[in-house]
N, C-alpha and C positions, 0 to 999 in steps of 0.2 A: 037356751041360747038364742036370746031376743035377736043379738046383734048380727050373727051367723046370716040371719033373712038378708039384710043389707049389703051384704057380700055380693059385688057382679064380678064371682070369678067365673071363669069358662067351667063347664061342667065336669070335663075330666082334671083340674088343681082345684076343685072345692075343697076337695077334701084335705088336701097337700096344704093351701093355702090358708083356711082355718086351723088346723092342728099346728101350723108352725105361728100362727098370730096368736095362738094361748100360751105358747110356748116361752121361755123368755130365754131371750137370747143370750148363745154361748160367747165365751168369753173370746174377743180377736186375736187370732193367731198373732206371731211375731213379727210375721213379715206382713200381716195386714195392719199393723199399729205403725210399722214404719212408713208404709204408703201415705194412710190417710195424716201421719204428722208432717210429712214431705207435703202432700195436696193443700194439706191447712195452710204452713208457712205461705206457698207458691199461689195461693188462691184463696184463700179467707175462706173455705170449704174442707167440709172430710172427704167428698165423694163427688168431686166439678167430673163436669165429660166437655173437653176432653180432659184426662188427668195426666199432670207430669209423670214421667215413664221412669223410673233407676234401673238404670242398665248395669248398675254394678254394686251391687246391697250392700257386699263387703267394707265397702270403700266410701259407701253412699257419692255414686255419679247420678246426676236426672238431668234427663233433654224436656225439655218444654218447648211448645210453641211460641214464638214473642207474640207479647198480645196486643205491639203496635208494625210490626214490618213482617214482611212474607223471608222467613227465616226462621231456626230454632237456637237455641239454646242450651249449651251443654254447664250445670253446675256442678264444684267439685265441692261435695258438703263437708269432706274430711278436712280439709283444707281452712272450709270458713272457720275452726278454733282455732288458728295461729292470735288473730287481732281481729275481733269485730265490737261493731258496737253500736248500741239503739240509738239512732237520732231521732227527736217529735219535733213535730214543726205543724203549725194552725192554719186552719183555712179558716178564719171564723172563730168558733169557739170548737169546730171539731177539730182535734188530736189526730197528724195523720203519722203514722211512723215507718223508717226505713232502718235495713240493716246496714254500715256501710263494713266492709271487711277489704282488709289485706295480708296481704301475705307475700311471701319470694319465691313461688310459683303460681300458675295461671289455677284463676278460681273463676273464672267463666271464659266459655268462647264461644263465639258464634258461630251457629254452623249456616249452609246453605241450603235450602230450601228440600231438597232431596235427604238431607245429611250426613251426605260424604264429605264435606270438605269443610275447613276450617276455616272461615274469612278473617275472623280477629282472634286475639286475646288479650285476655287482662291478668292482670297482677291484682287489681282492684275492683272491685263490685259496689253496688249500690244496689241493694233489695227489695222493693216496696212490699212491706209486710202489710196487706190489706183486712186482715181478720183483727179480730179479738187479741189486744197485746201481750193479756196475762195467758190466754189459750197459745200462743204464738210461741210465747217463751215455757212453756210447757213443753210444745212442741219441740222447739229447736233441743230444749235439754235431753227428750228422748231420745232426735234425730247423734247428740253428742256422744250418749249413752251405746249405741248401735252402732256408730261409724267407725272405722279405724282408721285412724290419723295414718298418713300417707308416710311412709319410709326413704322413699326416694330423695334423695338429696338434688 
């Protein structure tokens, strides 16, 4: 095990730490597949830090941080399958794409900075899908597959 020498673990996970890098990794639990398809959409990553948070799996709810103003963000993912839809638009010859979604309840709100309190909401979104568009839509069809569409009238 040439490669083992190259290892700078700390001496007490050498061992923890080789035997799990021969090892090949187990298959993602359910609710790790629903994160890292939530993170992908929200971040063009499986594993960003900080990562958007679902406070409510069932339903698929996620707060995120806005990644332009000191506030968070509450999405309601059951919701985005009433009417969404891919738009592409060019910078250049790069392909940048959003999701725009509506519906006749609130599919985002903003919260405030703490996230007790609610400053807006919308009926309407605009998504910026920054990843990979064929990974994206991969994603969103698991994040479809998981959520339960909202009953509330």
């Amino acid at each position: 095990m040439a490669w083992a020498r190259n290892l700078k673990c700390l001496p007490i996970f050498a061992a923890v730490g080789c035997l799990c890098a021969a090892v090949s990794p187990a298959p993602a639990a359910p609710a790790d597949e629903l994160q890292q398809a939530v993170n992908y959409v929200f971040t063009g990553q499986a594993n960003p830090q900080p990562a958007p948070v679902i406070t409510d799996a069932e339903s698929c709810i996620v707060v995120m941080r806005d990644p332009k103003w000191n506030r968070f963000i509450r999405y309601y993912l059951s919701r985005f399958q009433d009417e969404a839809r891919f738009v592409r638009t060019y910078a250049g010859r790069d392909a940048k794409y959003h999701l725009d979604v509506e519906s006749d309840k609130t599919v985002v709100e903003y919260l405030s900075p703490d996230t007790k309190a609610v400053t807006a909401g919308y009926k309407s979104a605009q998504v910026s899908l920054p990843g990979n568009i064929d990974r994206t839509r991969k994603a969103l069809d698991l994040i479809a597959q998981r959520c339960k569409r909202d009953k509330d009238t």
